[in-house]
C-alpha positions in Angstrom: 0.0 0.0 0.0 0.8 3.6 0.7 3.2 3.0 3.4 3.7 4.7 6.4 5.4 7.8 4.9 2.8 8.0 2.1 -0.3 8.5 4.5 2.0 10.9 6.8 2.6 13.1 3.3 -1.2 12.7 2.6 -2.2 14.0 6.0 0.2 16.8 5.8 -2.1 18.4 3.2 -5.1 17.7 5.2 -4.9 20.3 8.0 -8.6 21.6 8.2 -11.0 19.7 6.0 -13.8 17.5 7.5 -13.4 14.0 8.9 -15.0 13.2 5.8 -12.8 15.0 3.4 -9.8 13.4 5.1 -10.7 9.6 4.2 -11.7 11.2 0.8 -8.0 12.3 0.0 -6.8 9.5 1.7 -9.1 7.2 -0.4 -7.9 9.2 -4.0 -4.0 9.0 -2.6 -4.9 5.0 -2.4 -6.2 4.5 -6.1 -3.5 6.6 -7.6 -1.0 4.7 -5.8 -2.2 1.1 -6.6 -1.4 -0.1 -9.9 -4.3 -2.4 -10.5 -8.3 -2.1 -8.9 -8.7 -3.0 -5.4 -9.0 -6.8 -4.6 -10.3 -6.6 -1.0 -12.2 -4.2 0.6 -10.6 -1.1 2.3 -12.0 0.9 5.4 -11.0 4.1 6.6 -11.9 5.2 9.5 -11.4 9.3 10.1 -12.2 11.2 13.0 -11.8 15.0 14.3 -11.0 15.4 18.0 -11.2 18.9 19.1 -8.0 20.5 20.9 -7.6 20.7 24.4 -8.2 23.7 25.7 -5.1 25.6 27.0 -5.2 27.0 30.5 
């Protein structure tokens, strides 16, 4: 797949989009990568967790 430093360069360019968006790009990055269609199924699971607030 992608590879560790592949998702990390992915998620570099994903700073402020929607959960949703995220596994989008993430998703696209995937089908470009792989050289033939998908032969099992893929799940991505993204999810925003709000910053701590700083006292």
């Amino acid at each position: 797949m992608l590879g560790d430093d592949g998702l990390a360069d992915v998620l570099t360019t994903c700073t402020g989009l929607t959960a949703g968006a995220v596994a989008a790009r993430i998703m696209r990055a995937v089908e470009r990568f792989a050289s033939d269609a998908p032969s099992d199924d893929m799940a991505i699971l993204a999810m925003r967790v709000p910053e701590l607030p700083r006292d």
